[in-house]
C-alpha positions as CSV (number, residue, x, y, z in Angstrom):
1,X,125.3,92.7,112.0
2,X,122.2,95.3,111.8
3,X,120.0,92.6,113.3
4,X,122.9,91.7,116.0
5,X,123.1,95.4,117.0
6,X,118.8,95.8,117.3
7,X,119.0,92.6,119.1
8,X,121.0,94.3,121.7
9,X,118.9,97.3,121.8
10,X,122.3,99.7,122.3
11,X,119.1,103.0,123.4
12,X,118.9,101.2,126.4
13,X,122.9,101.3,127.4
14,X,123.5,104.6,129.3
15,X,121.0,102.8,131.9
16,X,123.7,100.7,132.8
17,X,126.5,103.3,131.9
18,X,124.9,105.9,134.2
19,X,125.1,103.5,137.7
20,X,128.5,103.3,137.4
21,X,129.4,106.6,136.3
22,X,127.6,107.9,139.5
23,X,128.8,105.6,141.9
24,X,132.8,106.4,140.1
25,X,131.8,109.6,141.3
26,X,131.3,109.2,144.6
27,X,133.6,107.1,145.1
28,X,136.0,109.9,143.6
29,X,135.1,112.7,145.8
30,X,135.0,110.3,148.9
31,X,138.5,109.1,148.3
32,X,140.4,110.2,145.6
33,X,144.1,108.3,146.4
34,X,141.9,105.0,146.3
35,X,140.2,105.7,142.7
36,X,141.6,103.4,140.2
37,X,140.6,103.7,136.1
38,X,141.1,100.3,135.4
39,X,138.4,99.7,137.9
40,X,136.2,102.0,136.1
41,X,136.7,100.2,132.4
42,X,136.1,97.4,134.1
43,X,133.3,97.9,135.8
44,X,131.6,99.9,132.5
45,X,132.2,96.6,130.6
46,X,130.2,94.9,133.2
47,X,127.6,96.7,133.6
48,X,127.3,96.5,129.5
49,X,127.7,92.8,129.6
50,X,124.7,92.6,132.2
51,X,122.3,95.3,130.5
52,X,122.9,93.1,127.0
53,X,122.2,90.1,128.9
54,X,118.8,91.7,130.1
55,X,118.0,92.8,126.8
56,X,118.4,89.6,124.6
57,X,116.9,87.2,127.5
58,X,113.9,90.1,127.3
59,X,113.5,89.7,123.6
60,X,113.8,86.0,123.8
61,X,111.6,85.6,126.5
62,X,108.7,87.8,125.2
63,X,108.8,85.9,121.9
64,X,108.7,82.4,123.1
65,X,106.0,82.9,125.5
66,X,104.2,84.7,122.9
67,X,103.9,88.3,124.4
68,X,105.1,90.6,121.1
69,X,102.3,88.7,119.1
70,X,100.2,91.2,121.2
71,X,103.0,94.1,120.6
72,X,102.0,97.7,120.1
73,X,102.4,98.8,116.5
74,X,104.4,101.9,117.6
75,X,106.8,99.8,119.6
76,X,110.5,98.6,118.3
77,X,110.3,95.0,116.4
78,X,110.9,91.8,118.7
79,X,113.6,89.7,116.7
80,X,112.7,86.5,118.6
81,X,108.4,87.0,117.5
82,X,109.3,87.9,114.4
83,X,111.4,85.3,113.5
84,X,114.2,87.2,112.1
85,X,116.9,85.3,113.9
86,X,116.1,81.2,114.4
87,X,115.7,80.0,118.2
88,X,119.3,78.5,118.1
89,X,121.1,81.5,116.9
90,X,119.6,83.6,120.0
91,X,120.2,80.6,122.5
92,X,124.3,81.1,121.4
93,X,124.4,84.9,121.5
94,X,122.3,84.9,125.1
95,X,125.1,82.2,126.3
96,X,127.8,84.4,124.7
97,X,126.8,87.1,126.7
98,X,126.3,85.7,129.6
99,X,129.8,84.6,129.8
100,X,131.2,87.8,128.6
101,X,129.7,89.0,131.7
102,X,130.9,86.4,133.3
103,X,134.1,86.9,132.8
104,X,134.5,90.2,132.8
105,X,132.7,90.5,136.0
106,X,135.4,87.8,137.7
107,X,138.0,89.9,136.5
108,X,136.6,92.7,138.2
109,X,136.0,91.0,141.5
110,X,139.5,89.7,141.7
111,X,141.3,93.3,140.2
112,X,139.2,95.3,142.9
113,X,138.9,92.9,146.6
114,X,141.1,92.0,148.2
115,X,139.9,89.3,151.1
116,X,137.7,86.0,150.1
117,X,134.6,87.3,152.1
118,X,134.6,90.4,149.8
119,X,135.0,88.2,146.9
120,X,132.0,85.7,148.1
121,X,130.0,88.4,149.1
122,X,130.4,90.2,145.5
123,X,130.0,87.2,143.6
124,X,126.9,86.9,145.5
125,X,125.5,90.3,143.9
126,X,127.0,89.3,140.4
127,X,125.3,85.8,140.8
128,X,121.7,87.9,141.8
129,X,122.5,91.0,139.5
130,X,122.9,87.9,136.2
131,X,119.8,85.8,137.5
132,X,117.7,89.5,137.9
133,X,118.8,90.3,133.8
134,X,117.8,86.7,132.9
135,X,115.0,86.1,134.7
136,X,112.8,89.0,134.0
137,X,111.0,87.9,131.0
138,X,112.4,84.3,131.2
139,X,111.1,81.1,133.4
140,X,107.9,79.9,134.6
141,X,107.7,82.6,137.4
142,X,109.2,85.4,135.3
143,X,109.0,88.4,137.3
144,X,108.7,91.0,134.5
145,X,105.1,89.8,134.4
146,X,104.4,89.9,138.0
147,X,104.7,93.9,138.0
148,X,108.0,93.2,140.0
149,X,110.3,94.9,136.8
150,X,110.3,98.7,138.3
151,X,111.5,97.6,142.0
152,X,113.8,95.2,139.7
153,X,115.9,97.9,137.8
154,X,115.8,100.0,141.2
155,X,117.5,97.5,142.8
156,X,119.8,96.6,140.7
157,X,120.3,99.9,138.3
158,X,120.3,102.1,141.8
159,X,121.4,100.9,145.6
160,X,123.1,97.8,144.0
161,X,124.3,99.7,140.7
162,X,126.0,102.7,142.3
163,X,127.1,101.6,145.8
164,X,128.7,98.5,144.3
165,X,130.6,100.6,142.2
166,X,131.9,103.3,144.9
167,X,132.8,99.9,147.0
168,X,134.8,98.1,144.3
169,X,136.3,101.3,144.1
170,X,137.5,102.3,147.6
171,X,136.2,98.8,150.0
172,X,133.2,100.6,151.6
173,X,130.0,102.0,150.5
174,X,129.9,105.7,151.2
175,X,127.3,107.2,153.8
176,X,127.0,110.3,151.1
177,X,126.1,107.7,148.5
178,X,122.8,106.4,149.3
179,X,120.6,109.3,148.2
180,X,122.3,109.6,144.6
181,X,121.6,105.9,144.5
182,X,118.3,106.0,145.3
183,X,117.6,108.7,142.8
184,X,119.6,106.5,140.2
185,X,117.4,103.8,140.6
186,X,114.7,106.0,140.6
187,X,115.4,107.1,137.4
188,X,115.6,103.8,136.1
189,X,112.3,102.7,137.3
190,X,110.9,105.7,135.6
191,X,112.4,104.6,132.1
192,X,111.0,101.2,132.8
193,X,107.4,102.5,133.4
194,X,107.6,105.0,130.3
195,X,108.2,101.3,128.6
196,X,105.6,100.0,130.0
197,X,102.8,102.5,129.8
198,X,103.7,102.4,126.1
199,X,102.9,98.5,126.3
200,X,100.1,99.0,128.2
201,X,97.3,97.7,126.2
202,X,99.7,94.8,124.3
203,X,101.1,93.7,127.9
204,X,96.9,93.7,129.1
205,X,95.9,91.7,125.7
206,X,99.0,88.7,126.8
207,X,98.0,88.7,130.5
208,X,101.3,90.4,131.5
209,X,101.0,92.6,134.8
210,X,103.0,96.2,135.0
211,X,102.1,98.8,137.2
212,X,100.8,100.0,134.3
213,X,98.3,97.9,133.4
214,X,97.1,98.2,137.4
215,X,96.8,101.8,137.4
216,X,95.6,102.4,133.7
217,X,97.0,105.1,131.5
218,X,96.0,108.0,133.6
219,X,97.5,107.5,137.1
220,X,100.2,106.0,135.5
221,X,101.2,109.1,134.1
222,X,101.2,110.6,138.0
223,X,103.5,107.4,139.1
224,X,105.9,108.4,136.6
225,X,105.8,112.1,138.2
226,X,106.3,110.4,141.6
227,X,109.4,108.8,140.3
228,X,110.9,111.3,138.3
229,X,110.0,113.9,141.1
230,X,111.6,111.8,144.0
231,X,115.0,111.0,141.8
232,X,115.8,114.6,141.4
233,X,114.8,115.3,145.3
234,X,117.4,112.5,146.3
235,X,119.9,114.0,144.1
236,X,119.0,117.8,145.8
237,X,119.5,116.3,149.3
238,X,123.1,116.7,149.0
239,X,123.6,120.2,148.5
240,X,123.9,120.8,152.2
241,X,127.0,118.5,152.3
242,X,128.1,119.2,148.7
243,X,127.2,122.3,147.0
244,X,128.4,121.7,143.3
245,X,126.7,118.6,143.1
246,X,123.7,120.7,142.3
247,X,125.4,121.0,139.0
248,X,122.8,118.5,137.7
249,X,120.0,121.8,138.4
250,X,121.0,122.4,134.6
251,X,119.5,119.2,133.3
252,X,115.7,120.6,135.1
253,X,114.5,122.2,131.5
254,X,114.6,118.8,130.0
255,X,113.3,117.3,132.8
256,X,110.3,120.0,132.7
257,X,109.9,119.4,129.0
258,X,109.5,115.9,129.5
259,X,107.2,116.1,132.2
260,X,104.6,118.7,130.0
261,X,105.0,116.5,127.0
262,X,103.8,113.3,128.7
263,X,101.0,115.3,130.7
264,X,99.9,116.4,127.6
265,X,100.0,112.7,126.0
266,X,96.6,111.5,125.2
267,X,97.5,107.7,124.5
268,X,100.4,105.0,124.7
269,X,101.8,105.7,121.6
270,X,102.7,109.7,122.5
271,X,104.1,108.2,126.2
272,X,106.2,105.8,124.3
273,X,108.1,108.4,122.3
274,X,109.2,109.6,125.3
275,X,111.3,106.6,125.7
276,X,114.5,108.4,124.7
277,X,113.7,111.2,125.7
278,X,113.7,110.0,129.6
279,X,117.0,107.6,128.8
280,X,118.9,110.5,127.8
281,X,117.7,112.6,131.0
282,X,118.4,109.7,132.8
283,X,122.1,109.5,132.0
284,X,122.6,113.5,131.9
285,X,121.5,113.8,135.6
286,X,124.0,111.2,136.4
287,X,126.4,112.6,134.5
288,X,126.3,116.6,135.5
289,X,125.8,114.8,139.2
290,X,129.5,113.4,139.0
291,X,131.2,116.1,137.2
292,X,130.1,118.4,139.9
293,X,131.4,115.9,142.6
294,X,134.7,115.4,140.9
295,X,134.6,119.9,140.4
296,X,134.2,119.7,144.2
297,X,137.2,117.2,144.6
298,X,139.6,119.3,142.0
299,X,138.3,122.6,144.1
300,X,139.8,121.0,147.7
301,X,142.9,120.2,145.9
């Protein structure tokens, strides 16, 4: 069970867990008669199914290519490369997953739309959202080593992650959403490239491109401040429209804490242990983003 629960790397959960929270939110304040909570289990499940998905595909992927041979020493222990679990017993888990998601994500589709074009077009997303987690690290033209992962989890972990969830929500994506969405995804990218500039000299050794590895340590360090810096501008771009979704403002200390500690970083190792620390910003921004949306919505009641 231990191994099981590395396998499935639970740090990396919020990720997933903040999309949806944010677009719930939105979807919240921009219609609250149309907000349904069963839609929001359901749609948290999902996006768990997917992110464990991603993560056991990623471990498998890296070890059968041969990647974690090359891992840094500070970095958490591939299961696949080290040949904890056999092949087989990672193949089933992989195809349990994927038809968890499967099947919770169908449940969701059918619970939330209501006319077959909505249907088609959402199993569409699910179909690209499931191929995105699987084929990162995984297949001849995985594009996890084509420096594609970063616009990946923006994608998918921003415009798709939160607008999908204010639309299952109330049958439109709202106008007001897009910025939050962006900076979501933004945010996600930036805990992707804090993983990556950790990796940077492993991923260079097995021939695996990142931005990273293209910008070297030190201007990777100022593409992370981009990202980090442009996420928390998206998220500031609605306080014309809505005030108390500024509530976020008391996540900026960490953020600024953060931000010294990795200038101040001499090497991969120091960057990498601010894995968590950027995962747990990640999902607080989110989090105080919503709650002062839904203050907002209680305060107009």
């Amino acid at each position: 069970m231990h191994v099981l629960f590395r396998l499935i790397r639970p740090r990396t959960l919020p990720l997933a867990l903040a999309a949806v929270c944010c677009g719930n939110a939105i979807a919240w304040h921009s219609s609250p008669a149309s907000w349904r909570s069963s839609v929001f289990l359901l749609s948290l499940l999902t996006a768990l199914a997917l992110q464990i998905v991603s993560n056991i595909a990623n471990d498998y992927g890296d070890g059968i290519r041969g990647t974690d041979r090359h891992r840094a020493p500070n970095a958490p222990e591939r299961l696949t490369a080290g040949g904890q679990i056999p092949l087989q017993h990672i193949r089933r888990l992989l195809a349990a997953s994927i038809l968890a998601a499967l099947l919770l994500g169908s449940t969701l589709i059918a619970l939330s739309l209501r006319h077959p074009q909505q249907w088609l077009a959402f199993l569409l997303l699910g179909s690209l959202s499931l191929a995105a987690a699987l084929t990162y690290t995984l297949g001849r033209h995985a594009y996890g080593y084509h420096g594609l992962g970063e616009i990946s989890v923006f994608l998918f972990f921003g415009l798709l992650g939160v607008q999908g969830s204010a639309y299952l929500q109330q049958g439109s994506c709202p106008p007001e959403g897009w910025l939050p969405a962006a900076g979501c995804g933004l945010l996600a990218a930036a805990v992707l490239h804090i993983n990556n500039m950790r990796d940077i000299e492993s991923d260079r050794q097995s021939g695996k491109t990142t931005p990273a590895t293209r910008l070297g340590f030190e201007r990777s360090k100022t593409l992370h401040r981009l990202l980090l810096t442009t996420a928390l501008i998206c998220y500031a771009a609605l306080a014309p429209q809505i005030p108390s979704g500024l509530f976020w403002l008391t996540a900026l200390p960490l953020a600024a804490t953060h931000l010294h500690r990795l200038q101040t970083a001499t090497n991969p190792a120091a960057v990498g242990r601010e894995l968590p620390h950027i995962v747990r910003l990640a999902l607080a921004i989110n989090l105080l983003f919503g709650s002062g949306l839904l203050i907002d919505s209680l305060i107009a009641i």
